[in-house]
C-alpha positions in Angstrom: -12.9 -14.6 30.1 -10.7 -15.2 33.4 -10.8 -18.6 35.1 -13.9 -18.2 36.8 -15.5 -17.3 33.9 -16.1 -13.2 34.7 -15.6 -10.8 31.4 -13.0 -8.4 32.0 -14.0 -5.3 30.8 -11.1 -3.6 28.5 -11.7 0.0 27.5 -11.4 0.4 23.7 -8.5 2.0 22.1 -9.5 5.3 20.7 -9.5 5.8 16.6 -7.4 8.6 15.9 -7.1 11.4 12.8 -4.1 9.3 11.6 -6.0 6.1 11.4 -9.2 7.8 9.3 -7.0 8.8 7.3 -6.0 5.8 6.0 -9.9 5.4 4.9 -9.0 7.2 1.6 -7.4 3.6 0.3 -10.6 1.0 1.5 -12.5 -0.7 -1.4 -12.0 -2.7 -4.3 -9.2 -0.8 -7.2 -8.5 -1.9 -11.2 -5.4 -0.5 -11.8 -3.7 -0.2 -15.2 -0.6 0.9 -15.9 3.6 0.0 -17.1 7.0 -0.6 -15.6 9.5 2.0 -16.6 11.4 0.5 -19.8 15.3 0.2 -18.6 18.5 -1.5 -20.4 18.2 -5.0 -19.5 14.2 -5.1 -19.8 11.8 -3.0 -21.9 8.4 -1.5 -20.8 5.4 -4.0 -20.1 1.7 -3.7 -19.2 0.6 -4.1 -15.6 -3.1 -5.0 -15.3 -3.6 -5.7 -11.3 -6.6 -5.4 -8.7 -6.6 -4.6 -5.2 -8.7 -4.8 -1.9 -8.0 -2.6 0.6 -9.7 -3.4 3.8 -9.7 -2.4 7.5 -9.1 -5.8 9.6 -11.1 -6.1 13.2 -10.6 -3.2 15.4 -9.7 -0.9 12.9 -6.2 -0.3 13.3 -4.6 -1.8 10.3 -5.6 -2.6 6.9 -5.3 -5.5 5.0 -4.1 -4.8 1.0 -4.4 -8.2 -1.4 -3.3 -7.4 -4.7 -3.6 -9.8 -7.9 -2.4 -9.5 -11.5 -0.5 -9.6 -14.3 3.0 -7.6 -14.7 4.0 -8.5 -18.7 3.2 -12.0 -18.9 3.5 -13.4 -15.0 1.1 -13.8 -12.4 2.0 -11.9 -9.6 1.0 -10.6 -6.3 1.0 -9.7 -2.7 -0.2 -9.0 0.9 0.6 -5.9 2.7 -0.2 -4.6 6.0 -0.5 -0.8 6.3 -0.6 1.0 10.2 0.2 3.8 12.0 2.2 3.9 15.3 1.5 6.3 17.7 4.8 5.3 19.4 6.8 6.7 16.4 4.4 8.6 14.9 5.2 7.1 11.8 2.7 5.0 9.1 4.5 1.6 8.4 4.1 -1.1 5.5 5.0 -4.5 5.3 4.5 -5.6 1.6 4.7 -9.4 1.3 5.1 -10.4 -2.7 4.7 -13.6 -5.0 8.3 -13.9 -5.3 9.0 -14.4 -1.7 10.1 -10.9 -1.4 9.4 -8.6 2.1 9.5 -4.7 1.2 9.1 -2.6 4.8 8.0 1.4 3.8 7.3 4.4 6.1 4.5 6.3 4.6 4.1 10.1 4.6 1.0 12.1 4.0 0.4 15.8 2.5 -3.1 16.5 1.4 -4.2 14.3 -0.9 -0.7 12.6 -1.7 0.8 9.4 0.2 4.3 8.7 0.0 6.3 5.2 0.5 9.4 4.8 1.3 11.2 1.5 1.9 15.2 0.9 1.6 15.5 0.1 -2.4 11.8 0.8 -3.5 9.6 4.1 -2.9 6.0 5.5 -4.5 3.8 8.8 -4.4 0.6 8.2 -4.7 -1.9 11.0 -5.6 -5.2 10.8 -5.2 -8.0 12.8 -7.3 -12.1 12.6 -8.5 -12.6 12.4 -4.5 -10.5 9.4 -3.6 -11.6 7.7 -6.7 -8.5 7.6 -8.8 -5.1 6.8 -7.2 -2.3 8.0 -10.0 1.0 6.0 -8.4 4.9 6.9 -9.8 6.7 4.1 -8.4 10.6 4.1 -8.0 13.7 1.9 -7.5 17.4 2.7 -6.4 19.7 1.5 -9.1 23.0 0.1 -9.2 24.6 3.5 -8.7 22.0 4.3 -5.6 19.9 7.1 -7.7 16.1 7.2 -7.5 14.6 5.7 -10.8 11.0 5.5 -12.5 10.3 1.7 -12.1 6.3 1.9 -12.8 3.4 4.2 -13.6 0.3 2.9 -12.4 -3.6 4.7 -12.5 -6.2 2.8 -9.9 -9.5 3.4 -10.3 -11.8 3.0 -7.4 -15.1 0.8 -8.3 -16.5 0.0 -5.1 
């Protein structure tokens, strides 16, 4: 409302393909799964949930994710977009151990790929969006791609 309490009237941003697209990831997920066994720490279980939900407007998502890695509690927010400036699908993943990971996302098909300075994923999605199979990665010490966690989500509402 202005001063003289008229409503300006603001025309609506239009939705685009890019933006339904990111419907595929909306709902609740259980996901199961390990981190990549390595020299200075073996394999452990990852048992984690996550809510993946559009905020107002409909331009970004919201992505809360609780659980257990091994024996700690751990977590994170993450905001995923798209920019139609760029072109480009961003993420900003905010963790439990005061960590910020920033990603560019790319999509083929039915597969979604991050990719952030030191930590990447492909996630494929089958059973019509139901199941998310996710091979994350990390750049080691000698900057190669490595397995750092396989991880199944499974969709349940």
């Amino acid at each position: 409302m202005t001063r003289n309490n008229t409503i300006q009237h603001r025309q609506q941003p239009q939705h685009s393909l890019e933006l339904e697209r990111l419907n595929i990831f909306i709902g609740k997920w259980m996901n199961e799964g390990y981190t990549v066994e390595t020299a200075e720490a073996p394999s452990v279980k990852i048992n984690t949930s996550d809510i993946y939900e559009w905020l107002p407007g409909r331009f970004f998502i919201l992505h809360t994710a609780y659980g257990r890695v091994g024996n700690m509690d751990g977590g994170g927010v993450e905001i995923l977009g798209y920019d139609p400036a760029t072109r480009k699908y961003l993420s900003r993943f905010f963790d439990s151990l005061g960590n910020i990971h920033e990603a560019e996302l790319e999509v083929d098909g039915d597969s979604w790929k991050w990719k952030g300075e030191n930590t990447g994923c492909t996630a494929v999605f089958s059973e019509k969006g139901k199941i998310q199979t996710a091979h994350h990665v990390r750049l080691d010490e000698n900057g190669t791609w490595v397995p750092s966690m396989e991880v199944v989500l499974t969709k349940v509402v």
